[in-house]
C-alpha positions, 0 to 999 in steps of 0.5 A: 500500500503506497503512502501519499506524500508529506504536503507543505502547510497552508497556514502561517501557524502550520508553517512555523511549526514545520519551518521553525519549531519553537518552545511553548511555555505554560499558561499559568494567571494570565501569563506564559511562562516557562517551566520551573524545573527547566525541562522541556518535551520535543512534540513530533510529527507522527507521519515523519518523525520531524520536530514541530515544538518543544513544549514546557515539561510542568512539575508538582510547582507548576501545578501549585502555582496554576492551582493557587491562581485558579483558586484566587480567580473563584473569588475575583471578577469571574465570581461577580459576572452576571449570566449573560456576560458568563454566556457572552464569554463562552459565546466568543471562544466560539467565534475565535475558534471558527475564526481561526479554524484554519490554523487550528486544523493543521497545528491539530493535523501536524501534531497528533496525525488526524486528516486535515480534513477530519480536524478542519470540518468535524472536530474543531466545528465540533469543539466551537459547538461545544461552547456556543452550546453551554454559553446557552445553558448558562441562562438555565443555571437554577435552583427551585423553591422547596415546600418542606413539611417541617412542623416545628417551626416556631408558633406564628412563624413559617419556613422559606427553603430553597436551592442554589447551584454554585460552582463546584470549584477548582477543576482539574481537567485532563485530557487524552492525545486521539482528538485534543481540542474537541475532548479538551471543549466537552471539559472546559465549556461546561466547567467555565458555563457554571463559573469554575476554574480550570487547570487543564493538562494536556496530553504530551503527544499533543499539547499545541492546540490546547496552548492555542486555545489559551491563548483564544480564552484570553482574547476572549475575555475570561479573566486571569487565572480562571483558565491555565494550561500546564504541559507535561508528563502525565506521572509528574503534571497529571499526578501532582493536578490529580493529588492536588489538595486545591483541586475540587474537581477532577474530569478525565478522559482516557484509559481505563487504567490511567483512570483508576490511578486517578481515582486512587490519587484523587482520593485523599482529598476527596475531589468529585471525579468524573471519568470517560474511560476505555471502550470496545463498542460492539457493531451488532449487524442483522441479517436484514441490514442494509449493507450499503448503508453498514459497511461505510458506516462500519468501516468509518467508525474503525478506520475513522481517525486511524481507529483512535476513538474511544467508542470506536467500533472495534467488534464487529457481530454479523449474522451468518447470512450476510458475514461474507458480504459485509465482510468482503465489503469491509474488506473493500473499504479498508483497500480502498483508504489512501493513507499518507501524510495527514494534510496531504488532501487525498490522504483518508487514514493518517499515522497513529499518534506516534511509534510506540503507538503503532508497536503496540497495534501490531503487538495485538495483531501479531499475537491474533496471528500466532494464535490461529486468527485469520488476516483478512488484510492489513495486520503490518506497519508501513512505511520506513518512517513514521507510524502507520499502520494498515487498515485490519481486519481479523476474523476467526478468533475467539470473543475470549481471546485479548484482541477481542477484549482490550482496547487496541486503540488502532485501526483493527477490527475483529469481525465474529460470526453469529446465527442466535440474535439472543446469544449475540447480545450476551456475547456483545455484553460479555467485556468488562467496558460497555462506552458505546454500540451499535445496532444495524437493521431495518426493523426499529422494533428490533433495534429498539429491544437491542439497545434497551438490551446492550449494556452501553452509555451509547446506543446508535442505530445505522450509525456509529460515532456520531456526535453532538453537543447535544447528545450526552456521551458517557460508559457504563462498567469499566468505561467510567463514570459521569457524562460529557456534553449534554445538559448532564455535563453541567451537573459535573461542575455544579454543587447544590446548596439548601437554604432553610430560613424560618421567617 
């Protein structure tokens, strides 16, 4: 399979960063500033191996310093804002994102490898919704006046009592490196909508676009201290904003192991933890599935971004009345991808996040084939550079066996044979995740008694990944717990208070 060749960006932030890869400091009260303990990270180019930054590698003092602003900020202009100037500010990220949507989308497509035109038209429209979503939910940020049946209150008096929300606090957001700028929105809009403060880490691999959007909330208008990036390892900057004692809230998205490490350093200081882990989302297909419409749809929630997706459809269950069809047309599509650098326009796969990354796909592909799976295509890395792997299908393989198990956060679908509707569902269910799924027929009533059965936060019916604002996204099981986007978001960043007075 030829690999398309590296193109030349457009933009004068892509530029700078392939011509002259500079230093990027922290984001710490308003400032830049660089690390205290001096050290920095080289972030490269995934498809070629080339330097593009060097970003500033935080410390445990980096994070005290960005903790102790973020918590001077709750009490200072940010407080005092009314909705409407809170909505306002939300409103105008939004128009600065879409304003330099351009330049977002190739530092995004340079640093961690997504097709420009993935970055460019889906999630970084994607990451404007997000706020212009939550600056109108500010305005319905409300508490309710309680009827409590308190009967000893004193003779002649009576008892008023309502609710407030109020904003939970400092909160520590840490984000994965497969789509950084929309995952680090679903985080930072709901959590500036209900009037925290933020300390953001990025992930190593991909810290530039969330330092470009430091630099958008600025101009903005969210006052200092209220949003602050500090780059770095997640063992030192995640461990250190996990553990910290002025965080009271920490959101994250990533593994599922990284997680419960968060859950055990945040649990000292008893921070509220929302957490949007791991996945092995199933794709169940009925024998009357229209297949014209499934295997695009399939092989996009796989293929899509390289197979770096949380809730991407890594198992595939077809009935055995149309498993060679759908297959031999999976099969199709994956032949069919141009996989190049990631701006290059013809480019429709792109490389994996870096090399360890790769080497990790095909550790899981070379064991399938150790062990008896068959290869329908792909299964190996290309390329002398870089860190691409070939679009893969497995078949023959047990639903027991750890490719059918684990998160290999690749571009590597396992496709089982199914004849008993019943069965099929105990076998999509039987994985200690349960993200997102998928269910493709032409029955609603079907597919209506399915989604009710699959044990997932997410249920799409002839789709898959497909996202919204709008649509609330979350895991059941060991895919975490808490809920991105949606009304529910804002529950994350808010605390409930009752006030009872006897009048």
């Amino acid at each position: 399979m030829q690999l398309l060749p590296f193109v030349a960006p457009r933009t004068d932030a892509g530029r700078a960063l392939v011509e002259r890869p500079g230093d990027c400091r922290l984001f710490i009260d308003g400032e830049w500033r660089s690390p205290l303990g001096g050290e920095w990270i080289e972030t490269l180019d995934p498809a070629t191996g080339r330097p593009l930054a060097r970003i500033a590698s935080g410390s445990a003092a980096d994070v005290d310093t960005a903790v102790a602003a973020a918590r001077r900020a709750l009490s200072g202009p940010w407080a005092r804002m009314v909705p409407a100037e809170r909505s306002a500010v939300l409103a105008r990220i939004a128009d600065l994102i879409e304003a330099e949507i351009d330049a977002l989308a190739e530092i995004e497509s340079l640093d961690q490898g997504k097709p420009l035109g993935l970055a460019r038209w889906a999630e970084l429209p994607g990451a404007a919704a997000q706020f212009r979503y939550f600056a109108g939910l500010v305005h319905g940020i409300e508490g309710a006046v309680v009827a409590p049946s308190v009967t000893y209150q004193p003779e002649g008096r009576e008892v008023h009592a309502w609710t407030l929300r109020e904003p939970v606090g400092v909160v520590g957001a840490i984000v994965p490196w497969n789509s950084p700028l929309i995952l680090t929105a679903m985080k930072v809009a709901p959590a500036l909508a209900a009037g925290c403060s933020i300390v953001l880490k990025p992930a190593e691999l991909t810290s530039l676009s969330a330092l470009r959007l430091a630099d958008i909330v600025a101009r903005a208008g969210v006052p200092k201290g209220v949003f602050n990036v500090v780059t770095g390892y997640g063992a030192t900057a995640g461990a250190a904003l996990a553990s910290h004692p002025g965080v009271d809230k920490i959101a994250f998205t990533g593994s599922t192991a990284t997680g419960r490490a968060i859950v055990r350093a945040s649990a000292d200081n008893l921070a509220r933890v929302t957490l949007e882990l791991g996945g092995k989302s199933p794709a169940i297909v009925l024998p009357d599935a229209e297949l014209d419409l499934a295997i695009p749809g399939i092989a996009n929630g796989i293929f899509g971004n390289g197979g770096q997706v949380c809730v991407a459809n890594s198992r595939v269950y077809a009935h055995e009345d149309i498993f060679d069809a759908l297959v031999d047309g999976l099969a199709a599509q994956a032949a069919g991808l141009a996989l190049g650098h990631q701006l290059n326009p013809d480019t429709a796969m792109r490389p994996l996040v870096s090399a360890a990354q790769a080497e990790r796909v095909a550790g899981f592909v070379d064991e399938a084939r150790r062990d008896g799976a068959s290869i329908v295509c792909g299964g190996d890395r290309l390329g002398e550079t870089g860190a691409f792997f070939a679009p893969t299908i497995v078949a023959d393989i047990g639903g027991s066996h750890r490719i059918s198990q684990e998160e290999v956060f690749g571009p590597v679908l396992v496709v089982h044979r199914y004849r008993d509707l019943d069965a099929v569902v105990g076998q999509a269910n039987d994985s200690p995740y349960g993200l997102a799924a998928s269910v493709w027929t032409r029955s609603f009533s079907d597919a209506h008694r399915l989604s009710r059965r699959i044990e997932a936060g997410t249920v799409w019916i002839n789709t898959h990944s497909m996202f919204d604002p709008a649509l609330t996204i979350g895991g059941f099981k060991q895919s975490g717990y808490g809920r991105d986007s949606g009304r529910q978001a804002l529950d994350n960043y808010l605390e409930w208070k009752t006030i009872c007075a006897v009048v």
